[in-house]
VOPA-866903 format. One record per residue (C-alpha): residue number from 1; residue in three letters; x negated, z negated, y. Coordinates in Angstrom, 3 decimals, m for minus. Each point is the difference from the previous one (the first is absolute). Example, Ala and Ser with C-alpha at 12.3 -4.5 7.8 and 13.67 -1.06 7.14 Angstrom:
VOPA-866903
{fivex=1	lumfi=ALA	xx=m12.300	zz=m7.800	yy=m4.500} .
{fivex=2	lumfi=SER	xx=m1.370	zz=0.660	yy=3.440} .
***
This chain:
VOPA-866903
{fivex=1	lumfi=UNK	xx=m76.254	zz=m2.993	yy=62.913} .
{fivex=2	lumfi=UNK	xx=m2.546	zz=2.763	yy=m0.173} .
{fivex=3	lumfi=UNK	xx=m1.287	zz=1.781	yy=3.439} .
{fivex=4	lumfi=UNK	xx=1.128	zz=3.912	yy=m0.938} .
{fivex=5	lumfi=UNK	xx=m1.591	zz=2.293	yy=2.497} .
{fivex=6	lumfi=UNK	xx=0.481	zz=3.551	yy=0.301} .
{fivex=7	lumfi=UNK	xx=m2.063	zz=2.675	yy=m2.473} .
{fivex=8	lumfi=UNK	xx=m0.812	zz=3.626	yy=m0.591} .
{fivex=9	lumfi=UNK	xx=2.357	zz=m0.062	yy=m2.749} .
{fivex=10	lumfi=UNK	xx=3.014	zz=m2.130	yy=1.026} .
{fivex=11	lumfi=UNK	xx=0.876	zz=m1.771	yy=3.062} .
{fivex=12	lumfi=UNK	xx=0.385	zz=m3.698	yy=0.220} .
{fivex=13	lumfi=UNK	xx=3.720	zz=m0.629	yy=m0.178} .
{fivex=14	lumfi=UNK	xx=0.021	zz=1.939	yy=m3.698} .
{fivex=15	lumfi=UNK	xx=m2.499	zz=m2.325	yy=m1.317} .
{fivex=16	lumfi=UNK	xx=2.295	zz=m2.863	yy=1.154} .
{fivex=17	lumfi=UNK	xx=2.700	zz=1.097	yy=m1.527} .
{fivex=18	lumfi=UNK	xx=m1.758	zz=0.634	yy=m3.286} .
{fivex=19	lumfi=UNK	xx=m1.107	zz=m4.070	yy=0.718} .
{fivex=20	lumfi=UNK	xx=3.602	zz=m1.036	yy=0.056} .
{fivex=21	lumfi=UNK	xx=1.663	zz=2.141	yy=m3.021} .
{fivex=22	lumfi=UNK	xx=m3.223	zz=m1.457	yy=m2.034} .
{fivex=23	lumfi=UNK	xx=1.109	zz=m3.212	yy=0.972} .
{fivex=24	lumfi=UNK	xx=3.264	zz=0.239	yy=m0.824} .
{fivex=25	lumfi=UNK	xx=m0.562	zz=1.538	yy=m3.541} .
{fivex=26	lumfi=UNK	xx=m2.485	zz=m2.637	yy=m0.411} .
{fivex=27	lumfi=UNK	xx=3.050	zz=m2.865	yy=0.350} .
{fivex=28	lumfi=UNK	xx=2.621	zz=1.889	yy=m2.077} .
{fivex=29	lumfi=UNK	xx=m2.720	zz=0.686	yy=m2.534} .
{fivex=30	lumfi=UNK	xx=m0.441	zz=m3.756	yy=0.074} .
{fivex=31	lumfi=UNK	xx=3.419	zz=m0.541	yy=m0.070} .
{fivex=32	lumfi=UNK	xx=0.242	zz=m1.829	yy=3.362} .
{fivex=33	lumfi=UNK	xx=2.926	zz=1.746	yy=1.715} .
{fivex=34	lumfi=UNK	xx=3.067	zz=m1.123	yy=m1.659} .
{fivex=35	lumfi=UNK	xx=0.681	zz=m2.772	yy=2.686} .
{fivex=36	lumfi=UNK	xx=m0.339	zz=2.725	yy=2.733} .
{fivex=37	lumfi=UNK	xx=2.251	zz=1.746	yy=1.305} .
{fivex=38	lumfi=UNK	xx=m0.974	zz=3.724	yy=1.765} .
{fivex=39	lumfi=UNK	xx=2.078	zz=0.668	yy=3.756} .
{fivex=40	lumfi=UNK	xx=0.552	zz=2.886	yy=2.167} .
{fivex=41	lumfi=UNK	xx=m1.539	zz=m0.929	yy=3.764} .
{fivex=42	lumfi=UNK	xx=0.868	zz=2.636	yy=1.620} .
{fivex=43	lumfi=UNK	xx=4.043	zz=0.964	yy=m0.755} .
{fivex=44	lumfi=UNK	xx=m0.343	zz=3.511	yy=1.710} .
{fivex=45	lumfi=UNK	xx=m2.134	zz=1.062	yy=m2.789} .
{fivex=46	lumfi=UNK	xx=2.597	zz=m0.157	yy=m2.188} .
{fivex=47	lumfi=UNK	xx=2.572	zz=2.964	yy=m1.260} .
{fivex=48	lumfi=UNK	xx=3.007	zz=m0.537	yy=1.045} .
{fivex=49	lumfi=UNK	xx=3.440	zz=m0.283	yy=m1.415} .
{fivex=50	lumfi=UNK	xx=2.287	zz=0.841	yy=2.255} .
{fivex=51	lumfi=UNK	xx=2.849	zz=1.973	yy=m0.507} .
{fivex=52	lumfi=UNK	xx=m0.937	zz=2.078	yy=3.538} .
{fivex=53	lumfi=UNK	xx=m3.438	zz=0.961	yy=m1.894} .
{fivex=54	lumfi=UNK	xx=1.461	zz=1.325	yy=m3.253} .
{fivex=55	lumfi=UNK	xx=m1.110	zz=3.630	yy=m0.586} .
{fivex=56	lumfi=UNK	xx=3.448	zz=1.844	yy=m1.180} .
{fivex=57	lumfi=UNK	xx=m1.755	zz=3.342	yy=m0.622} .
{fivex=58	lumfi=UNK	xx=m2.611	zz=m1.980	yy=m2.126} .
{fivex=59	lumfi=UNK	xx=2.533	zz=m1.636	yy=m2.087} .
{fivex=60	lumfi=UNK	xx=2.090	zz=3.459	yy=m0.446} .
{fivex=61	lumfi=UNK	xx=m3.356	zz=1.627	yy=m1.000} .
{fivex=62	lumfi=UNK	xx=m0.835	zz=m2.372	yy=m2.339} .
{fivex=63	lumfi=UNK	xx=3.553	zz=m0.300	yy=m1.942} .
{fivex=64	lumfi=UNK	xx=m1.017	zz=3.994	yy=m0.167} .
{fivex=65	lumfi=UNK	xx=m3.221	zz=m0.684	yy=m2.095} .
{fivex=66	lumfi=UNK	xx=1.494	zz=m2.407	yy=m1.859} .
{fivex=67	lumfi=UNK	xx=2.764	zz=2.343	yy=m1.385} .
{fivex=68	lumfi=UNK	xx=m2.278	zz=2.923	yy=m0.532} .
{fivex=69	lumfi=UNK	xx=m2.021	zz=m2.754	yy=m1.970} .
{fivex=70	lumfi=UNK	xx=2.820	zz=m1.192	yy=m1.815} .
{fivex=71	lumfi=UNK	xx=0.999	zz=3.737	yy=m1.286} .
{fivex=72	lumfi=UNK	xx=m3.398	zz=0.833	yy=m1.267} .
{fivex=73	lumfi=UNK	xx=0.220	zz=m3.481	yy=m2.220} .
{fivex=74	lumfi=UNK	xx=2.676	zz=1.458	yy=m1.435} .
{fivex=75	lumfi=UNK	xx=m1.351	zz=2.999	yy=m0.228} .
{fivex=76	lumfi=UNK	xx=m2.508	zz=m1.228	yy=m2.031} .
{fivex=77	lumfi=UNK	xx=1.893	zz=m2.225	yy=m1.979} .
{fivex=78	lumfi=UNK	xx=2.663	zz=2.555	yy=m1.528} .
{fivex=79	lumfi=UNK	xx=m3.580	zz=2.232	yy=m1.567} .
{fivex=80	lumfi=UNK	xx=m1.458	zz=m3.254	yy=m1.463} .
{fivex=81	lumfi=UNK	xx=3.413	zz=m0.648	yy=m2.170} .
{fivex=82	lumfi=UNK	xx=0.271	zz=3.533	yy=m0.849} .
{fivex=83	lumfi=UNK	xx=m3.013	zz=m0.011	yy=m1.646} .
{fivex=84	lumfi=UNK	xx=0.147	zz=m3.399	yy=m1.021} .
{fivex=85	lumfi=UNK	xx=0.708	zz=0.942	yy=m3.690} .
{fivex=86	lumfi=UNK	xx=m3.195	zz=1.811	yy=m0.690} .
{fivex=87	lumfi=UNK	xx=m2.206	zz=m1.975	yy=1.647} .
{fivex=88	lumfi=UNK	xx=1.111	zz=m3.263	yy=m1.300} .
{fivex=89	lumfi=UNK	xx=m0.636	zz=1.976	yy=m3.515} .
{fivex=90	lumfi=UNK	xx=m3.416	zz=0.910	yy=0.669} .
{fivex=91	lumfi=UNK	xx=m1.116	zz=m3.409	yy=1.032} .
{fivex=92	lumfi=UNK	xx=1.129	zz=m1.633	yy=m2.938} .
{fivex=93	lumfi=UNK	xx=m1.751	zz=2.690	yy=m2.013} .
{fivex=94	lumfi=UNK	xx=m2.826	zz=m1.098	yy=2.305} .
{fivex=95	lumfi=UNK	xx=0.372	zz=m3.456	yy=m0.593} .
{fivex=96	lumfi=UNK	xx=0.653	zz=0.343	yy=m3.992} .
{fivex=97	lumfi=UNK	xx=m3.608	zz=1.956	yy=m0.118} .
{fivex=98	lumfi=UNK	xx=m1.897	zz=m2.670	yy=1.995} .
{fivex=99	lumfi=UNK	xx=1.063	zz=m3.310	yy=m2.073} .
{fivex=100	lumfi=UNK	xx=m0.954	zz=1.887	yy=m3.270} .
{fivex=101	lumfi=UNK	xx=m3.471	zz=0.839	yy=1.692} .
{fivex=102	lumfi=UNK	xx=0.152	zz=m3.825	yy=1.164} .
{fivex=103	lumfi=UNK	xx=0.939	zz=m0.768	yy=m3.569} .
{fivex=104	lumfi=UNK	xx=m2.626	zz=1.746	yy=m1.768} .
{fivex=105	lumfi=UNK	xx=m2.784	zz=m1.706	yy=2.490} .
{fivex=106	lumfi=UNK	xx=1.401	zz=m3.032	yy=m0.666} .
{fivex=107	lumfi=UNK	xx=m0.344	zz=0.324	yy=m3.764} .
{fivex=108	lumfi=UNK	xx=m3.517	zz=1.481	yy=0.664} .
{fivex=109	lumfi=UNK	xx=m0.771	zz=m3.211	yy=1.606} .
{fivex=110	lumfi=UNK	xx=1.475	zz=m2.635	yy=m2.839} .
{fivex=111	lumfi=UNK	xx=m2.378	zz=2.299	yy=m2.524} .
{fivex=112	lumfi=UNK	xx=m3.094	zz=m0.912	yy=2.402} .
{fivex=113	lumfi=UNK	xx=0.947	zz=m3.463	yy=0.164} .
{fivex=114	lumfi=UNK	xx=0.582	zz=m0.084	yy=m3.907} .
{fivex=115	lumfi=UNK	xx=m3.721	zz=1.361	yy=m0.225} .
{fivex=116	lumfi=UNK	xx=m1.901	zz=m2.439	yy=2.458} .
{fivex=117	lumfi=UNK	xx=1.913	zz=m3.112	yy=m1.297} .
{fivex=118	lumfi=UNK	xx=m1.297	zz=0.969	yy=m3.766} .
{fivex=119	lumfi=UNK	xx=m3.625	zz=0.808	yy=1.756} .
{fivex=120	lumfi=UNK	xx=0.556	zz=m3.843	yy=1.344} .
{fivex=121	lumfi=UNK	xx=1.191	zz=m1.297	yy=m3.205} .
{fivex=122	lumfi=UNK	xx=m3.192	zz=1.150	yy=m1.638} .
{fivex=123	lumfi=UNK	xx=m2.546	zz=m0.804	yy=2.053} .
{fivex=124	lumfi=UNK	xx=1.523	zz=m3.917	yy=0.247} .
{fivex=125	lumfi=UNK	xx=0.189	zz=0.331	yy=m3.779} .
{fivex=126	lumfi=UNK	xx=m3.858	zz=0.907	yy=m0.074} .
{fivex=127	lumfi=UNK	xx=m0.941	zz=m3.040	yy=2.778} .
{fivex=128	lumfi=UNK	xx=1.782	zz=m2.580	yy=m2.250} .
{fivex=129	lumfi=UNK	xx=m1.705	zz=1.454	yy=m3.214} .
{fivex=130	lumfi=UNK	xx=m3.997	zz=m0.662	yy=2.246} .
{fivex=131	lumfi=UNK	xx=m1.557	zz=m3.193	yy=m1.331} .
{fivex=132	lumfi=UNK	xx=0.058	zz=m2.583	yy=2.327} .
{fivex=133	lumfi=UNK	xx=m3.859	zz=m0.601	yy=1.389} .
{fivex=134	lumfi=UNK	xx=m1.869	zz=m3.394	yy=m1.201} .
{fivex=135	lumfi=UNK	xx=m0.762	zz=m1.284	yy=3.468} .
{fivex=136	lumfi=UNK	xx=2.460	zz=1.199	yy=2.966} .
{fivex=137	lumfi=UNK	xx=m2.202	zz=m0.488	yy=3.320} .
{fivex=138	lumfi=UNK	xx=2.700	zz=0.698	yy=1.725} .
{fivex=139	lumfi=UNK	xx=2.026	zz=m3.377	yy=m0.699} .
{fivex=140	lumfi=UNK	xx=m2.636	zz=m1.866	yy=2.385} .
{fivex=141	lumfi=UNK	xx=0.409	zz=1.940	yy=2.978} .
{fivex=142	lumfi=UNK	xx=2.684	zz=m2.295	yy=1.389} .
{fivex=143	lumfi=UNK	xx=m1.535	zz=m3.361	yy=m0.929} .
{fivex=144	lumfi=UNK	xx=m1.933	zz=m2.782	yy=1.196} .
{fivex=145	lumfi=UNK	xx=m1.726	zz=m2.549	yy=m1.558} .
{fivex=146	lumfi=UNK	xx=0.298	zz=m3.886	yy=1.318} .
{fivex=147	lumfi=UNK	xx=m2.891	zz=m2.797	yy=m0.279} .
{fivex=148	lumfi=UNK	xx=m0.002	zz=m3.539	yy=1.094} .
{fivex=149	lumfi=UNK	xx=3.688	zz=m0.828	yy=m0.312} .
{fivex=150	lumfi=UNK	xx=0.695	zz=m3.158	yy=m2.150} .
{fivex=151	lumfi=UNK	xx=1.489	zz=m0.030	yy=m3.396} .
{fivex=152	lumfi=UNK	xx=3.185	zz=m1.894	yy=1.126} .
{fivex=153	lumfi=UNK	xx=4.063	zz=0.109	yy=m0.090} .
{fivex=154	lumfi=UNK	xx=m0.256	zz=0.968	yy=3.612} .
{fivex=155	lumfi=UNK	xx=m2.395	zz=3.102	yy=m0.715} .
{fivex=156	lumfi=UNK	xx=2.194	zz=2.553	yy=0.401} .
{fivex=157	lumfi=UNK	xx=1.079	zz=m1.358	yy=3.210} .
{fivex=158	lumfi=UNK	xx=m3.593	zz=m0.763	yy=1.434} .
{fivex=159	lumfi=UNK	xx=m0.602	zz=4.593	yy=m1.570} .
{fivex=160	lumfi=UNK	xx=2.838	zz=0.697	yy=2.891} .
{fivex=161	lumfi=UNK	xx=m1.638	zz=m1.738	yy=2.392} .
{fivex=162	lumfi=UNK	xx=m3.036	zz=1.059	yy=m0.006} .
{fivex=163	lumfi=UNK	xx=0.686	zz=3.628	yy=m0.499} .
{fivex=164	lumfi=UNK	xx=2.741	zz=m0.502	yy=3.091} .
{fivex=165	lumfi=UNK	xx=m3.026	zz=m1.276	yy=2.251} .
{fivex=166	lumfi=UNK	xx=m2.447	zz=2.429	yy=m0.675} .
{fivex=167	lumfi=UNK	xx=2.428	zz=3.160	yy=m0.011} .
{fivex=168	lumfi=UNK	xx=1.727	zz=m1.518	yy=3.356} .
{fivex=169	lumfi=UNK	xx=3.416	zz=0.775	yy=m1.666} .
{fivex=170	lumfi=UNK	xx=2.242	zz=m0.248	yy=m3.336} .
{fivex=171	lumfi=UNK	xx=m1.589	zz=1.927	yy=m2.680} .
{fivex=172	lumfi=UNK	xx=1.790	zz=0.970	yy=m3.043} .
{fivex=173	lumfi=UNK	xx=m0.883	zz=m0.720	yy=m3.048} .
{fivex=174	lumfi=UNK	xx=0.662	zz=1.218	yy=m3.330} .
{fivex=175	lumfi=UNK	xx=m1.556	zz=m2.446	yy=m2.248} .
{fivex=176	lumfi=UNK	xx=m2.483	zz=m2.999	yy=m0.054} .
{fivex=177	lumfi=UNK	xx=m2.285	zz=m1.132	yy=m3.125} .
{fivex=178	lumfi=UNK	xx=m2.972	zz=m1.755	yy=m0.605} .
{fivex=179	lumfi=UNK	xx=m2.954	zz=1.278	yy=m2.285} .
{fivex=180	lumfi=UNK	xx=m2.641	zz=m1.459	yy=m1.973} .
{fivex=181	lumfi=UNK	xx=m0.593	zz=m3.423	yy=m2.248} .
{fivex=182	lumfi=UNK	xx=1.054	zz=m3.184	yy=1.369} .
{fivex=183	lumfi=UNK	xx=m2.939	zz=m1.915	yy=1.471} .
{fivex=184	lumfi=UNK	xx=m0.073	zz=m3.431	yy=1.085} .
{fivex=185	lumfi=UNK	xx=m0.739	zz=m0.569	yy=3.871} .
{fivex=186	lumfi=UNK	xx=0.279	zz=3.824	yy=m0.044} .
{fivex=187	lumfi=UNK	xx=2.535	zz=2.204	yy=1.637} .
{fivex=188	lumfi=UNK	xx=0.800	zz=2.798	yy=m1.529} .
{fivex=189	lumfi=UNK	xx=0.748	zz=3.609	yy=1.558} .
{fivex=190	lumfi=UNK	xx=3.531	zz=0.967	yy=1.502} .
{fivex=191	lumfi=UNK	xx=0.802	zz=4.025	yy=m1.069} .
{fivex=192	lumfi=UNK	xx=2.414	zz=1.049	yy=3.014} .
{fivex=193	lumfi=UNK	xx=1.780	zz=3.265	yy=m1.083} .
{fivex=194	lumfi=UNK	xx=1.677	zz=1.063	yy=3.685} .
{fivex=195	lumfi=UNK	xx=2.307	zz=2.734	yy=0.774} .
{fivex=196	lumfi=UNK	xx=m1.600	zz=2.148	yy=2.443} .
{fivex=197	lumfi=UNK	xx=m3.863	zz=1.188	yy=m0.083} .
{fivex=198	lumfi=UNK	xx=0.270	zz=m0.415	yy=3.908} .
{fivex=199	lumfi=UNK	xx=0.194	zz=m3.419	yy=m0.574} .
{fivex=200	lumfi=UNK	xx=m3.064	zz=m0.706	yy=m2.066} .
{fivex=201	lumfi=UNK	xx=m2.247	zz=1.667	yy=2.804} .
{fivex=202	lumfi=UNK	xx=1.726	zz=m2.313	yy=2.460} .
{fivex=203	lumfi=UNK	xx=m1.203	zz=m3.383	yy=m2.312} .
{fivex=204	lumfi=UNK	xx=m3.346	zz=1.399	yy=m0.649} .
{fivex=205	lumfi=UNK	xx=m0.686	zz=0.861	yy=3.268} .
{fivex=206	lumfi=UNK	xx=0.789	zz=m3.190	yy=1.624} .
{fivex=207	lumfi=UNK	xx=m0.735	zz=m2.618	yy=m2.677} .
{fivex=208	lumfi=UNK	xx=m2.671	zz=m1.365	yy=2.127} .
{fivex=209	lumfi=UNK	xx=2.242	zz=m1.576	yy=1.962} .
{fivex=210	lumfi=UNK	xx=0.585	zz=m2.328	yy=m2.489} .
{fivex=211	lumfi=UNK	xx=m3.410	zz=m1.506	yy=0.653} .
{fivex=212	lumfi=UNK	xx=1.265	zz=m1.483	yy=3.443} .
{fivex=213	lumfi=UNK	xx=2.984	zz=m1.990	yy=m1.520} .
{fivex=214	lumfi=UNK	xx=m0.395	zz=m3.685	yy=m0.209} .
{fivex=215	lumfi=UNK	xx=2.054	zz=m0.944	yy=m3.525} .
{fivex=216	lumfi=UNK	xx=m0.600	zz=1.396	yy=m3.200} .
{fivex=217	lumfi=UNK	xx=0.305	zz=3.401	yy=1.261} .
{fivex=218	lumfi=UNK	xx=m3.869	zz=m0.163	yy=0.910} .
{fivex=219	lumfi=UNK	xx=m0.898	zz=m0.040	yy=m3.539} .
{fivex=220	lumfi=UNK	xx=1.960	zz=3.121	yy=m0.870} .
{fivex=221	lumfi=UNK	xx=m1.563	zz=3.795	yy=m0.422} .
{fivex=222	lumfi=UNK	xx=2.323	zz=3.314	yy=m0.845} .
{fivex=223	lumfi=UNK	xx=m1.988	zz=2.551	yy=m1.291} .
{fivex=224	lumfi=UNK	xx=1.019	zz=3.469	yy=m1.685} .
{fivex=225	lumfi=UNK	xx=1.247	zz=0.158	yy=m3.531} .
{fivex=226	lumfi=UNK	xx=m2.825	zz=2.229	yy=m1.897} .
{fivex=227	lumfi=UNK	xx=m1.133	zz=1.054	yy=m2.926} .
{fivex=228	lumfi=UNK	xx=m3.082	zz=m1.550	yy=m2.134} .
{fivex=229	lumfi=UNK	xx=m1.951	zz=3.320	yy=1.009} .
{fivex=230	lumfi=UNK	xx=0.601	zz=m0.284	yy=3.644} .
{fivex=231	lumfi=UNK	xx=m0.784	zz=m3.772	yy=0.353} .
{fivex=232	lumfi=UNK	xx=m3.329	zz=0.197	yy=m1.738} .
{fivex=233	lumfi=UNK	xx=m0.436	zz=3.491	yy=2.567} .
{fivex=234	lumfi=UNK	xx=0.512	zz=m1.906	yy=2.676} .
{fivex=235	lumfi=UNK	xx=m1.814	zz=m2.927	yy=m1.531} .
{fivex=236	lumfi=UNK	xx=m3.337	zz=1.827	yy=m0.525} .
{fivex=237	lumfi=UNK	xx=0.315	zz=1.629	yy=3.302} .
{fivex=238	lumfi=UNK	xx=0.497	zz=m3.685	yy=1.873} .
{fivex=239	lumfi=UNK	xx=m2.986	zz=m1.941	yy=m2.242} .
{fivex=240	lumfi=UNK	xx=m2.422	zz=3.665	yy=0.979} .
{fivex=241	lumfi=UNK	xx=0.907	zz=m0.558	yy=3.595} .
{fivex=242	lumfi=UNK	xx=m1.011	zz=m3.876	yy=0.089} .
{fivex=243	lumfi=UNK	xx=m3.331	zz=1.072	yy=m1.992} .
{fivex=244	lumfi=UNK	xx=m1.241	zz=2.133	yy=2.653} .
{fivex=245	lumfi=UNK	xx=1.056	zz=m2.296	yy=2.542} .
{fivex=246	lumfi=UNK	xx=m2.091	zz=m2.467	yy=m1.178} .
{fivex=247	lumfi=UNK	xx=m2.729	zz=2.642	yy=m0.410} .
{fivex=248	lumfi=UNK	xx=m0.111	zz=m0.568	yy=m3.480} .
{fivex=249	lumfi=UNK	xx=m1.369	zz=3.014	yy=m2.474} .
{fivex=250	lumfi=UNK	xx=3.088	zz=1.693	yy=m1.295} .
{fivex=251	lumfi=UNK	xx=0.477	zz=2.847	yy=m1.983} .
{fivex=252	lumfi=UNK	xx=3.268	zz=1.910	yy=m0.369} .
{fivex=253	lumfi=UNK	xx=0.985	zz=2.554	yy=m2.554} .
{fivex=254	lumfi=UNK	xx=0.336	zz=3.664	yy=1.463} .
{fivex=255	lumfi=UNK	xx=3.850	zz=m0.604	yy=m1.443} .
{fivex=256	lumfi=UNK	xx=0.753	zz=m3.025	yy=0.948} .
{fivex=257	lumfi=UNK	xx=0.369	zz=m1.645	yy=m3.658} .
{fivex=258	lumfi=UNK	xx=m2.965	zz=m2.693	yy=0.193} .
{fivex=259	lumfi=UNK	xx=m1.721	zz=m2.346	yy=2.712} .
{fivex=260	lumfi=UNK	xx=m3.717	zz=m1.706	yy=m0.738} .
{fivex=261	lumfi=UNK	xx=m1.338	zz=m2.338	yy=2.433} .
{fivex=262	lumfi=UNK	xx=m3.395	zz=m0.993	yy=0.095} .
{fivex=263	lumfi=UNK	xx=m0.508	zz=1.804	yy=m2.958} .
{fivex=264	lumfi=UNK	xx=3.186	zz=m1.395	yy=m2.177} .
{fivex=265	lumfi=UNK	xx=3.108	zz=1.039	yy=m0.758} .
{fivex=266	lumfi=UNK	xx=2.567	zz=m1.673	yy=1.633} .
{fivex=267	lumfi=UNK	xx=3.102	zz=2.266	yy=m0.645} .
{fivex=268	lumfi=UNK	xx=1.340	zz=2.830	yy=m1.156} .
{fivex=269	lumfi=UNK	xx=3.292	zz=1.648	yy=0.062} .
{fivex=270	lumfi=UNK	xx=0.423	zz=0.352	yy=m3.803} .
{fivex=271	lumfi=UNK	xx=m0.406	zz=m4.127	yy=m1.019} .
{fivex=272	lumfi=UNK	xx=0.084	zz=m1.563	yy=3.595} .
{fivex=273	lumfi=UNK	xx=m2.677	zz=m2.880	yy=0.924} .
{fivex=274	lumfi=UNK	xx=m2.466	zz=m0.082	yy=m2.434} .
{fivex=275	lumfi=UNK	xx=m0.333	zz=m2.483	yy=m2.605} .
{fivex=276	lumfi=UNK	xx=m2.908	zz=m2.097	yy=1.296} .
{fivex=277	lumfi=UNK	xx=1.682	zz=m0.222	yy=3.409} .
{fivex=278	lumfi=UNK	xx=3.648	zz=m1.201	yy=m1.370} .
{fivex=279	lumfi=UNK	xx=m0.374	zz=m3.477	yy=0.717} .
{fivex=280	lumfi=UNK	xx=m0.990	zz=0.523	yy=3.812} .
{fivex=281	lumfi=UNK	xx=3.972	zz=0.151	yy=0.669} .
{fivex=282	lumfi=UNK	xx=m0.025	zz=4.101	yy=0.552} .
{fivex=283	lumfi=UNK	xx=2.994	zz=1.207	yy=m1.904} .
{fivex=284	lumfi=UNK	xx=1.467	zz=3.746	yy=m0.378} .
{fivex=285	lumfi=UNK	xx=2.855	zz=m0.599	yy=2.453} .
{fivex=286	lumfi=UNK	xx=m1.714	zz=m0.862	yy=3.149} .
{fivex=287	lumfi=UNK	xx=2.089	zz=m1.185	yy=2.225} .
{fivex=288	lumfi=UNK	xx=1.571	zz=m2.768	yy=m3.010} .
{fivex=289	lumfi=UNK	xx=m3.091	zz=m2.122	yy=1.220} .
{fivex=290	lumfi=UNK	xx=1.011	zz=m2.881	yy=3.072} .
{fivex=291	lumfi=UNK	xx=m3.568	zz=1.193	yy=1.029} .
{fivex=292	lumfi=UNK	xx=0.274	zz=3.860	yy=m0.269} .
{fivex=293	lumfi=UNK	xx=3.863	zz=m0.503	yy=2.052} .
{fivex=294	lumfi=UNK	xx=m1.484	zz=m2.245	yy=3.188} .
{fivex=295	lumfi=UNK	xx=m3.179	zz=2.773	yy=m0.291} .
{fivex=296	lumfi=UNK	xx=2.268	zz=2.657	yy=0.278} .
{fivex=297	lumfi=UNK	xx=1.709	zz=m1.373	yy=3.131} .
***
């Protein structure tokens, strides 16, 4: 219970009250009062009923109003029948008046409707008639692509778990493929097209937590699906960084297309590594190399 004292504006006993009615509204509000049941205390509070307290003069007065009430009703009611006739007439000629404005709007609208769905009709017509772009960029925003995993029956299997571990959940996926020649001793790349783009950050953010597991997990790298031109970017960009780390003469193109170290070129946007350096095991993807994936966690 609150302490109310006494103010300028109200006096104590108000501000209690105001406490309790709160209250209760607060509990019927909340539904709480249909088990309780509300008393009288004090019985001498109550009007009575007893035939010694009965007001006759009220009750005579009253039957008085109510007959002077009752005459006026049908007062009233005799004018509204006499003119019932006309006015019935004139709302119906009312009525008749608004549905054919209602009708004409209508029809107004079905015109307008006629007009934007031939609008529709031709601009769908147009967007079917647009040739359909060489290289859609847009396909690889919801995929992931899958090193280390064996080529065997169970592959599929071994895909689920691994991409289950490193999201921390069940990830959908739409489809599954491998890419490239068949190598002995090699494992080719897993193509993971998934259902939601939210998904993909989730693997690529935490596939360095793969790193920590103890089976063949360890050995497995997820890595964005890109395009030729954004793997050799990011290629050039990595082998620039590790030049000038090891304080090595470098010299980058003002756009970006060609790296020489030491005086030689050593890649270039437009034909990859270059020739003379193909055999050191530097190849346009990047990350396809065992020793560019453990590098790059």
């Amino acid at each position: 219970m609150t302490e109310r004292r006494s103010s300028a504006s109200r006096p104590a006993h108000e501000a209690e009250l105001d406490d309790v009615l709160d209250a209760i509204d607060l509990l019927d509000t909340k539904d709480m009062l249909n088990t309780v049941v509300f008393a009288a205390v004090n019985l001498t509070r109550l009007p009575g009923y007893g035939p010694e307290e009965t007001n006759v003069c009220a009750i005579a007065e009253r039957q008085s109003e109510l007959r002077a009430s009752v005459s006026q009703l049908n007062t009233r009611m005799d004018a509204i029948n006499s003119h019932s006739g006309t006015g019935s007439q004139q709302c119906v000629t009312k009525i008749a008046s608004d549905m054919s404005a209602v009708k004409d709007t209508i029809a107004q609208m079905e015109k307008n409707v006629e007009d934007i769905r031939n609008n529709v009709n031709n601009i769908v017509n147009g967007v079917s008639n647009l040739p359909t772009p060489a290289n859609n960029t847009q396909s690889r925003d919801q995929n992931v692509v899958v090193f280390g995993i064996s080529e065997t029956t169970d592959w599929r299997k071994k895909l689920t778990d691994v991409l289950h571990f490193a999201a921390g959940r069940e990830v959908a996926v739409h489809d599954a493929f491998r890419v490239g020649r068949v190598v002995p001793g090699k494992h080719r790349p897993i193509i993971v097209k998934l259902h939601s783009i939210w998904d993909r950050r989730l693997l690529l953010s935490n596939s360095r937590q793969l790193a920590s597991c103890a089976d063949y997990m360890r050995n497995v790298y997820i890595a964005a699906d890109e395009t030729l031109a954004e793997r050799r970017k990011r290629t050039i960009n990595r082998l620039f960084r590790n030049a000038r780390r090891d304080q090595k003469d470098t010299e980058l193109s003002e756009d970006g297309s060609t790296l020489m170290i030491d005086g030689v070129l050593v890649y270039s946007l437009k034909d990859g590594p270059a020739r003379r350096n193909r055999t050191s095991g530097q190849g346009d993807q990047g990350t396809t190399s065992p020793t560019n994936r453990n590098g790059a966690r």
